[in-house]
C-alpha positions in Angstrom: -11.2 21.8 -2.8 -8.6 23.0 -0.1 -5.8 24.8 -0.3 -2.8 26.1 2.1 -0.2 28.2 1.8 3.5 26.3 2.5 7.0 28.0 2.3 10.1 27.8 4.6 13.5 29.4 4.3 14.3 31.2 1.2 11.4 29.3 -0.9 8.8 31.6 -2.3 5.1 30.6 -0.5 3.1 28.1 -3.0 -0.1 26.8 -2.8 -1.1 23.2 -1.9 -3.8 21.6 -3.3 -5.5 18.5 -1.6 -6.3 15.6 -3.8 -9.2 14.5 -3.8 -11.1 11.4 -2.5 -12.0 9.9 -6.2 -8.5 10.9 -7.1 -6.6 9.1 -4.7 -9.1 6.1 -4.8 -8.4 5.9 -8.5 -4.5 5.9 -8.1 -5.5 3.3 -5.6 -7.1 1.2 -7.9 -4.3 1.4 -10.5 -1.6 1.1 -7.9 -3.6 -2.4 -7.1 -3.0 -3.2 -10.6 0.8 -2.7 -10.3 1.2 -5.0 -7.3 -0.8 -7.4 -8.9 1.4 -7.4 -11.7 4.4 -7.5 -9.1 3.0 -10.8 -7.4 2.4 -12.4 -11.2 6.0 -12.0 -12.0 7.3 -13.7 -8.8 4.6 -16.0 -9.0 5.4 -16.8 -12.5 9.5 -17.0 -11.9 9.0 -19.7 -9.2 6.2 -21.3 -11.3 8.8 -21.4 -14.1 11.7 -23.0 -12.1 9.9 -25.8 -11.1 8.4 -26.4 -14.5 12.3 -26.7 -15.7 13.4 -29.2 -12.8 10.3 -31.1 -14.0 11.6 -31.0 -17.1 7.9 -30.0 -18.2 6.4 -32.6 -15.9 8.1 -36.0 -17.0 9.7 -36.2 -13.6 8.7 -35.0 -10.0 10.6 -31.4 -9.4 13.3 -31.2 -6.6 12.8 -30.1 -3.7 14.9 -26.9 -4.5 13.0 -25.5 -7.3 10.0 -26.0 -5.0 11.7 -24.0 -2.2 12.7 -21.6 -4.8 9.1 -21.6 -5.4 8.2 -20.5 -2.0 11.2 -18.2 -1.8 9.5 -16.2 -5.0 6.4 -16.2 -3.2 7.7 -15.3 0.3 9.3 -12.5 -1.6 6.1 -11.1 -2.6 5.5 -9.0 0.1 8.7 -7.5 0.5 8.6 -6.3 -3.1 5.0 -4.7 -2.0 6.7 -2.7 0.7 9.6 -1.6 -1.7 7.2 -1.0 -4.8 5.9 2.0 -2.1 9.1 2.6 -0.3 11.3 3.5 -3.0 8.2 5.4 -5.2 7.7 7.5 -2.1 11.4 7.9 -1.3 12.1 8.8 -4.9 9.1 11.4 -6.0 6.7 11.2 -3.5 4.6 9.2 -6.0 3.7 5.6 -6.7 2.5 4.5 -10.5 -0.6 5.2 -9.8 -0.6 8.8 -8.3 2.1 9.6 -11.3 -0.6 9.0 -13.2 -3.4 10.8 -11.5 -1.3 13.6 -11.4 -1.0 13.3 -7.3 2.0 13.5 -4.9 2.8 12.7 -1.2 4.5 15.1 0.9 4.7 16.4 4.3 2.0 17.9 6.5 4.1 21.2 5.8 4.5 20.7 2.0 8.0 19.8 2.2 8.8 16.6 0.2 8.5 13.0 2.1 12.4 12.1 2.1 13.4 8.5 2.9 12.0 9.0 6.7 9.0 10.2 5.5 8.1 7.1 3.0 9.6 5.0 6.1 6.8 6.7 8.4 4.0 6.4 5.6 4.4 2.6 4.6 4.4 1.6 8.3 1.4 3.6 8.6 -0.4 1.9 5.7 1.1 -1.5 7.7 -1.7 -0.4 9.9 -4.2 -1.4 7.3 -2.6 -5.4 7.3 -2.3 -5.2 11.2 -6.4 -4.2 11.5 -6.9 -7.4 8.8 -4.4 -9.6 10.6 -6.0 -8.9 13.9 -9.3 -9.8 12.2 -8.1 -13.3 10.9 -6.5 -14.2 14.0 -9.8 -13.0 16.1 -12.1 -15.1 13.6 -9.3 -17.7 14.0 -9.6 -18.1 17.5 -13.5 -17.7 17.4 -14.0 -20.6 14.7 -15.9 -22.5 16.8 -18.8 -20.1 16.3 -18.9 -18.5 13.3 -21.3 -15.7 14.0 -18.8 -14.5 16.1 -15.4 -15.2 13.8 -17.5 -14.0 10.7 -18.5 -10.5 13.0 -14.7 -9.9 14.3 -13.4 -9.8 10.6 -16.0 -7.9 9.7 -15.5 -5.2 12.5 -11.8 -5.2 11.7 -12.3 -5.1 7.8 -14.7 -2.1 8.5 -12.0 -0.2 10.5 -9.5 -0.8 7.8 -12.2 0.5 5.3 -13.4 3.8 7.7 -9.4 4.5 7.6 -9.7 5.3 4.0 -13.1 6.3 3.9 -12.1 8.9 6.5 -10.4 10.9 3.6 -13.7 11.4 2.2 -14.8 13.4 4.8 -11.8 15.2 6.0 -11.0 18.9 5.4 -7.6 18.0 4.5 -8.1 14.8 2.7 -5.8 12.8 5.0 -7.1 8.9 5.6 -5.7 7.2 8.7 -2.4 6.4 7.5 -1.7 10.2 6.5 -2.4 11.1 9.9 0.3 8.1 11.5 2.9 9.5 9.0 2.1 12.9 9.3 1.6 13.6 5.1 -1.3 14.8 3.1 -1.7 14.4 -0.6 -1.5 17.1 -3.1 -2.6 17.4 -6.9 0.0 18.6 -9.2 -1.1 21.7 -10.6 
């Protein structure tokens, strides 16, 4: 377990102590379940608005409620990038490092601020840009798909040896930690 010492101006010096890898792959895991939650809702909004202009499926629905159906769904994402934004902003915690007891805060122990969530959801963007560089390479390679199947892959394992990278790492910090600059401490 590491530890460093952080203080700045008139704050007495406290100790910070790095979350670990199972902690932060179990907030992970229940952060997953909140987003998945997130998509449901939208999912089931736009579902519900075109089940009404169906009237329940007597008549075809119009071609509103199905662009309001898309609309929800387009939305989904954006609500992904607020669901971290604003946690981050607000605490320095999303739902599921609340409830593993973890926090987000800046390489010196100061707390993240809204330029510091900014900097750490575009560097968990990194993750989607690896897997969207993948889909497009196995995209352009369909023809063979040795070759498509092997660029996923390859970009799939870089996305996975940016987390995994915490597990190894004296301070904890995956790949995205080290584009925002933050580490993750336990509350103690």
């Amino acid at each position: 377990m590491g530890s460093r010492s952080a203080g700045g101006g008139n704050r007495p010096a406290f100790r910070l102590h790095y979350a670990s890898f199972e902690s932060r792959v179990a907030a992970g895991a229940l952060d997953v379940l909140v987003l998945f939650i997130i998509a449901s809702l939208f999912v089931t909004a736009g579902s519900l608005i075109v089940l009404i202009s169906s009237d329940f499926e007597r008549v075809e629905p119009s071609s509103t409620a199905l662009s309001a159906f898309w609309v929800c769904v387009a939305l989904i994402p954006v609500a992904f990038l607020l669901y971290f934004f604003i946690g981050l902003a607000w605490k320095g915690q999303t739902v599921g490092a609340a409830v593993m007891q973890l926090m987000v805060v800046r390489s010196d122990g100061r707390p993240l601020g809204v330029l510091g969530a900014m900097a750490r959801v575009i560097g968990l963007l990194a993750y989607v840009l690896l897997a969207g560089i993948g889909i497009v390479g196995a995209y352009a390679l369909r023809e063979s798909t040795v070759a498509a199947g092997a660029v996923l892959a390859a970009a799939l394992v870089l996305a996975a040896l940016g987390i995994l990278w915490a597990a190894f790492d004296r301070h904890r910090r995956t790949l995205h930690d080290r584009l925002a600059g933050t580490i993750v401490v336990r509350l103690v």
